[in-house]
C-alpha positions as CSV (number, residue, x, y, z in Angstrom):
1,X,-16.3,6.9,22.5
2,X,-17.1,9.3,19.6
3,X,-15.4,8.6,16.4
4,X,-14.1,11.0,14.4
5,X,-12.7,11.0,10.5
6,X,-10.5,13.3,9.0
7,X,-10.6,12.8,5.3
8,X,-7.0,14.6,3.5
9,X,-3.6,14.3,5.3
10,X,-2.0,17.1,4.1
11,X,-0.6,19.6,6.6
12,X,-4.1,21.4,8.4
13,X,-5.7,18.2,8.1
14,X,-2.8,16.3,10.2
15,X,-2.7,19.1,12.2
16,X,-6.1,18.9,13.5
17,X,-6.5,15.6,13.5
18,X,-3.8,15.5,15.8
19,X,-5.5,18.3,18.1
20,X,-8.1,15.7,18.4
21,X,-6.3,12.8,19.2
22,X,-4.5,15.2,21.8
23,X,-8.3,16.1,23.3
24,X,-8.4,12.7,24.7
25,X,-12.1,12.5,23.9
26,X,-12.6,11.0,20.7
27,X,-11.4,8.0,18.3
28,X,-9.7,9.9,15.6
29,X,-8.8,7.9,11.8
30,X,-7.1,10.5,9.0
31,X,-7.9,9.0,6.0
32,X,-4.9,9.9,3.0
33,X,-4.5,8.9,-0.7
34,X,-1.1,8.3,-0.6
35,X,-0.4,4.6,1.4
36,X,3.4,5.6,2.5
37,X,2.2,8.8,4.4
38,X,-0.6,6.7,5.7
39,X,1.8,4.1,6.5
40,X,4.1,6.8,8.2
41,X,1.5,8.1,10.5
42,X,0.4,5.1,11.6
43,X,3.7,3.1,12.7
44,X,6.2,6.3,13.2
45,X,3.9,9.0,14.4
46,X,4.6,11.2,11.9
47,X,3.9,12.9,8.5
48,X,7.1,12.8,6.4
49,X,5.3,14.8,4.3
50,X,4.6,18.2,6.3
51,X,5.8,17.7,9.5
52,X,8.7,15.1,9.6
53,X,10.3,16.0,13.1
54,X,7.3,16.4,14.8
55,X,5.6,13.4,17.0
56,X,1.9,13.0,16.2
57,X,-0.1,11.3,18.9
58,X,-0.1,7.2,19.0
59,X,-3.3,6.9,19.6
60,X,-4.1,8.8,16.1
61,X,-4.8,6.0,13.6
62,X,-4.8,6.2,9.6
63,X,-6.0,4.6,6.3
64,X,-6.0,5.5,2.8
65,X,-9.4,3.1,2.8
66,X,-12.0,6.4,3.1
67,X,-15.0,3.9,3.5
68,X,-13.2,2.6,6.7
69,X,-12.6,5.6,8.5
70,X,-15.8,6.9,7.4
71,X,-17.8,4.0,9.3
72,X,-19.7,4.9,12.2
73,X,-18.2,8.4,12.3
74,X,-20.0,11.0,14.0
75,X,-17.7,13.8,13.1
76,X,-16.5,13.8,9.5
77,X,-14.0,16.6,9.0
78,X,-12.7,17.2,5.8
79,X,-9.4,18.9,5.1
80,X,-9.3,19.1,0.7
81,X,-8.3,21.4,-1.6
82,X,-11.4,23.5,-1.9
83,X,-11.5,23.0,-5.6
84,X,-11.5,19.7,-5.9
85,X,-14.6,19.5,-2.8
86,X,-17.2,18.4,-4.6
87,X,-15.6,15.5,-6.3
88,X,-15.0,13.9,-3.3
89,X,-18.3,14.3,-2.0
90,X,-19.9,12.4,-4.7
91,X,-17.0,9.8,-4.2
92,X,-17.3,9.8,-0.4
93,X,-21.4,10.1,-0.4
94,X,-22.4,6.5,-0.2
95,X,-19.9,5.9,2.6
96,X,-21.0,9.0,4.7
97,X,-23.2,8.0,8.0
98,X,-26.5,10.2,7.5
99,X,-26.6,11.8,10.8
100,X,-23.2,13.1,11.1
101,X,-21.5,16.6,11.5
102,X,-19.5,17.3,8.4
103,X,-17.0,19.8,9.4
104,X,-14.7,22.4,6.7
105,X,-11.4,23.0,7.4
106,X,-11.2,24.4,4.0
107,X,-10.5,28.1,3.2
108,X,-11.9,28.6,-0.4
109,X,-14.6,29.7,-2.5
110,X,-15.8,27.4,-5.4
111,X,-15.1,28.4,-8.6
112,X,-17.9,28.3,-11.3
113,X,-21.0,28.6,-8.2
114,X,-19.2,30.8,-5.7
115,X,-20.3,28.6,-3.0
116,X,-19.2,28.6,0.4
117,X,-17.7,25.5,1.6
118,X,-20.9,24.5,3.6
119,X,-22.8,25.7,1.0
120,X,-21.2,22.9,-1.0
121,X,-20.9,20.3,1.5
122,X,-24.7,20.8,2.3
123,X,-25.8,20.7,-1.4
124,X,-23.8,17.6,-2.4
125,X,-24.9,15.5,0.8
126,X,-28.3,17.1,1.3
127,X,-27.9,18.2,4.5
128,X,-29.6,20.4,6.7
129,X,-27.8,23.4,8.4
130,X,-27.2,21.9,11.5
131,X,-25.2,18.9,10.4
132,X,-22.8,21.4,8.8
133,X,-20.0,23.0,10.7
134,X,-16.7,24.8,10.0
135,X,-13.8,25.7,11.6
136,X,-11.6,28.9,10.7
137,X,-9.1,31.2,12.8
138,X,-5.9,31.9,12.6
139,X,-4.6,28.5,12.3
140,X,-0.8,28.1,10.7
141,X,-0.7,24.1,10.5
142,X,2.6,23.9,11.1
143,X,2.6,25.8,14.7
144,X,-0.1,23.5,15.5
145,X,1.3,19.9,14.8
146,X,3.9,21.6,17.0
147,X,1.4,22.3,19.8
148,X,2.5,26.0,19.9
149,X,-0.6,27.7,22.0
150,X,-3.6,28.6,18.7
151,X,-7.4,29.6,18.9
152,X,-9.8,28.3,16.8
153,X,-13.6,29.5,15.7
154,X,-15.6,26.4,15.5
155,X,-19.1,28.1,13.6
156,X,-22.2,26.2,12.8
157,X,-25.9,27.4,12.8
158,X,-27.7,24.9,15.1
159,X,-24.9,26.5,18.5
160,X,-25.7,22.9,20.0
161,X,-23.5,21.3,17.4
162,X,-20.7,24.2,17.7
163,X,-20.8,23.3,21.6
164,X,-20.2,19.5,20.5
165,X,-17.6,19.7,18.2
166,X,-15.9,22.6,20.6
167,X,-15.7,19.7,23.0
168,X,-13.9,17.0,21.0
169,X,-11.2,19.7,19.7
170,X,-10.3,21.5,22.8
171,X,-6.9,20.8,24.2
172,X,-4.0,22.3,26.5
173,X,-2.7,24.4,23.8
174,X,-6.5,24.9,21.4
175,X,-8.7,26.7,22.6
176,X,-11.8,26.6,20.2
177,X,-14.6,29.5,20.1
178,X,-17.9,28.5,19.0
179,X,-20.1,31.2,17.1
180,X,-23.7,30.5,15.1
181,X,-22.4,32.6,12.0
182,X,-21.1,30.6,9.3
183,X,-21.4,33.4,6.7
184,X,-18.5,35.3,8.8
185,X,-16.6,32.9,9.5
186,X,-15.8,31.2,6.3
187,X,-15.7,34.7,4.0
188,X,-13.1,35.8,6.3
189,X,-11.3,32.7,6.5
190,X,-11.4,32.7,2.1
191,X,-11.0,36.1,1.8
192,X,-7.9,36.5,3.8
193,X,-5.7,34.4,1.6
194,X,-6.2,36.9,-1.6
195,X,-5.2,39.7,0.9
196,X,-2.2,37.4,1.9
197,X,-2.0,36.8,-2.0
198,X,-1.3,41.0,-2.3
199,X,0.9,41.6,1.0
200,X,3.4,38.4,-0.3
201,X,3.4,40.8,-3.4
202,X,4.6,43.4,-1.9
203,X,6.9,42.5,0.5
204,X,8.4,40.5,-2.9
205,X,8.6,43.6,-4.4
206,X,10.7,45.1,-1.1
207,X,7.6,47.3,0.3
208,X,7.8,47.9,4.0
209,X,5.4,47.1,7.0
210,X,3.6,50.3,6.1
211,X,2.4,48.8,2.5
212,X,1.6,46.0,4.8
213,X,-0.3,47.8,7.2
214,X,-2.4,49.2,4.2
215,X,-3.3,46.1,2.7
216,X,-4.4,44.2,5.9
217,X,-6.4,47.0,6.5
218,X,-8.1,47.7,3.5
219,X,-8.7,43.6,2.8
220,X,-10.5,43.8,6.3
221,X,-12.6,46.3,5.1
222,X,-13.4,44.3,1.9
223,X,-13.9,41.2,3.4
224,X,-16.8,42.8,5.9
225,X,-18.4,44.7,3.5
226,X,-18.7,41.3,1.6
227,X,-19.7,39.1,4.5
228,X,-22.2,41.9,6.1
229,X,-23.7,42.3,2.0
230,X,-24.6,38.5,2.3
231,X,-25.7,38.0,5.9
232,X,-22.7,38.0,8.4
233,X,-22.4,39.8,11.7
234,X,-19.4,42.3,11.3
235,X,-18.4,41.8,15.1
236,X,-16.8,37.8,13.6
237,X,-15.3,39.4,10.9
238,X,-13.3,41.9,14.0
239,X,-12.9,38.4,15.8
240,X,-10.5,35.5,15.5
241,X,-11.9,34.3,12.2
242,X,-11.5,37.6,10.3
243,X,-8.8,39.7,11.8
244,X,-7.1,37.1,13.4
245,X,-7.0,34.8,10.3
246,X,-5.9,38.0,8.6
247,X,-3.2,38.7,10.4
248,X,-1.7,35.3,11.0
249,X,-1.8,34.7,7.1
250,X,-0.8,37.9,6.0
251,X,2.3,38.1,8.6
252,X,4.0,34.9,8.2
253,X,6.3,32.8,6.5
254,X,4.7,29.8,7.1
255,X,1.6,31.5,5.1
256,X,1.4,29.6,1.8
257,X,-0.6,32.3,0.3
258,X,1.7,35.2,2.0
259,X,4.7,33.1,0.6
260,X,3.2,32.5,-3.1
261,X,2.9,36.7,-3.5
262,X,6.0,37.1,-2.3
263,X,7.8,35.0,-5.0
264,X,5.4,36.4,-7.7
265,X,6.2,40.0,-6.8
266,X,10.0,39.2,-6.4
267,X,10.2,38.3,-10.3
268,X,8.9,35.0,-10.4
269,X,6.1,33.7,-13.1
270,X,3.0,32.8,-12.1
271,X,3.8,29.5,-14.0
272,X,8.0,29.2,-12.4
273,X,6.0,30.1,-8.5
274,X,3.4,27.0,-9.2
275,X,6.1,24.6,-10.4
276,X,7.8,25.6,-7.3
277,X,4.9,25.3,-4.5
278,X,4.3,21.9,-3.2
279,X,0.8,23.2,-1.4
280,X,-2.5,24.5,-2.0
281,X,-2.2,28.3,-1.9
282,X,-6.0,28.6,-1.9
283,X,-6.2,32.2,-2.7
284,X,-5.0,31.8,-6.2
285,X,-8.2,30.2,-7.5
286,X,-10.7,31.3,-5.1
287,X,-10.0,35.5,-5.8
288,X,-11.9,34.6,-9.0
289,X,-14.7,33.2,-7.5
290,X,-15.0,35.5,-4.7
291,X,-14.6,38.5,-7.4
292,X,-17.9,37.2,-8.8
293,X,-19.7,36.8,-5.4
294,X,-18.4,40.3,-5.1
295,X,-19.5,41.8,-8.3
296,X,-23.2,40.0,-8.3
297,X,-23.7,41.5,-4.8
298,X,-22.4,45.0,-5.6
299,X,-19.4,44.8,-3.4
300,X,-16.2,46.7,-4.2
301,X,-12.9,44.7,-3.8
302,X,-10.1,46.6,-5.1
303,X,-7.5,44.3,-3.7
304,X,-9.1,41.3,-4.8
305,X,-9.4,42.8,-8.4
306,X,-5.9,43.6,-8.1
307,X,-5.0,39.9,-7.4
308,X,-7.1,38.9,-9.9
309,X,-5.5,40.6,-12.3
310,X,-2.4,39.5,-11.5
311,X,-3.0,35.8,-11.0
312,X,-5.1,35.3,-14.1
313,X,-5.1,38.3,-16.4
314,X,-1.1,38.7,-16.7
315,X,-1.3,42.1,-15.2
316,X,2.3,42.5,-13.6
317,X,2.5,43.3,-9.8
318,X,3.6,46.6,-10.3
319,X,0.9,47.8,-12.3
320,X,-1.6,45.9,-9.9
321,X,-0.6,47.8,-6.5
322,X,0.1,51.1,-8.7
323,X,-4.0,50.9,-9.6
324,X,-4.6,50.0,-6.1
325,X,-3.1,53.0,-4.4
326,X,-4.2,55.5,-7.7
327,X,-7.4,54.7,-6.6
328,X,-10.0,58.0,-5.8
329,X,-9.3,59.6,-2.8
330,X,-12.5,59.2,-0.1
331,X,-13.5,59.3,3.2
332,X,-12.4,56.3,5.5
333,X,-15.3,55.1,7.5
334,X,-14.9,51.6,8.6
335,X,-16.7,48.8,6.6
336,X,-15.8,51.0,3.8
């Protein structure tokens, strides 16, 4: 049976690892830091954690030894803060099997490089394209561990793989998509937590579902004129992994990013709103990095700016949206 390791047990990473285990196809380990999660997980079926009234399946096992669930894996599927990526690659390298499919389910842009998450997962292992996969959508965690019905993209350049790892994720209730373009995929899966960042802001500040209309709107047509500027196929960014993603993490409450603007632009500090959050709200450190794979490829993002400016320039919401919408009148064409 193919084995499968899911390094970080936080709530995506349970989550899938879960949809794995409920495939039936695969031996699935999640490897965690923290031994009483772990411990949870593996004797009550659950992750006190993230999802503490939700059954996880038996047969999914856990360690916090990574060299252990790394053995023999053919799938390794990592589920990190996108920040802190790297790091654990060097830490995980020696441990990795050569000739397995390293799969993101990370939503993030590194700061510093601007690299993609494959981009960084195939640069610290040396690996070649088709050993790198991801897997992006509209994918609220939460809903998931709950087996409420989700779609998934599963994107990697060599379709082969895609077509593998479809197989070992597909269950009754997620139904996985497999497309060649990475590029697409991951820019609208990174991208789409800034725009969540800006339509939390607003609702915060009371603005009604057509400020929010506006903003998902106009971040789509940011995030493709990025993605198309370096490589992607616009049609994935109108799919599942762009306005799908988009819409599910702009639109809910179970959005970490969505939920982070919204205390910020209800009166919160940045400083009170990170005290506050338990989880990675991704958006907050990757709108830097994407502004600078925006701004080195010509690409004009006037929502990310405006989150950027809020997040790490002190700018107060108010002032952000208010330069947003003062912007210069122009045609709308879309892409644009």
């Amino acid at each position: 049976m193919t084995k499968v390791a899911v390094l970080g047990s936080g709530s995506w990473g349970t989550a899938f690892a879960n949809v794995v285990a409920d495939a039936g196809v695969a031996e699935v380990v999640l490897w965690g830091r923290r031994a009483e999660v772990v411990d949870a997980i593996g004797r009550r079926h659950e992750n006190p954690d993230y999802f503490p009234d939700v059954g996880l399946n038996p047969a999914l096992s856990a360690t916090t030894d990574a060299d252990k669930a790394l053995d023999s894996a053919e799938f390794v599927v990592i589920a990190v803060p996108s920040q802190t990526l790297r790091a654990n690659l060097e830490a995980w390298r020696a441990a990795v099997p050569r000739d397995a499919v390293i799969v993101s389910l990370m939503k993030g842009i590194e700061l510093g490089t601007s690299r993609r998450m494959s981009e960084v997962i195939a640069e610290a292992l040396e690996l070649p394209a088709e050993q790198v996969a991801v897997v992006s959508g509209p994918n609220l965690a939460r809903e998931i561990a709950e087996r409420q019905p989700a779609t998934a993209v599963v994107a990697c350049a060599h379709e082969p793989t895609a077509v593998r790892l479809q197989h070992i994720c597909k269950s009754a209730y997620f139904r996985p998509y497999t497309n060649t373009d990475v590029v697409g995929a991951e820019l609208g899966g990174a991208v789409k937590n800034v725009i969540a960042l800006a339509v939390g802001v607003a609702v915060g500040m009371g603005f009604g579902d057509n400020a929010k209309a506006s903003l998902i709107t106009r971040g789509l047509a940011e995030t493709v004129r990025l993605a198309v500027s370096l490589g992607a196929d616009e049609h994935t960014l109108a799919g599942l992994a762009g306005m799908g993603d988009l819409v599910a993490t702009c639109s809910s409450p179970l959005s970490r990013n969505r939920t982070f603007g919204e205390k910020l632009g209800s009166g919160m500090t940045l400083e009170e709103v990170i005290a506050e959050t338990r989880q990675t709200a991704e958006g907050v450190k990757s709108s830097e990095s994407i502004l600078a794979l925006a701004r080195a490829n010509g690409v004009d993002m006037p929502i990310t700016e405006a989150v950027v400016a809020m997040m790490h320039h002190d700018l107060p919401p108010a002032q952000a949206l208010l330069a947003f919408m003062s912007r210069s009148a122009k045609p709308e064409r879309y892409g644009m």
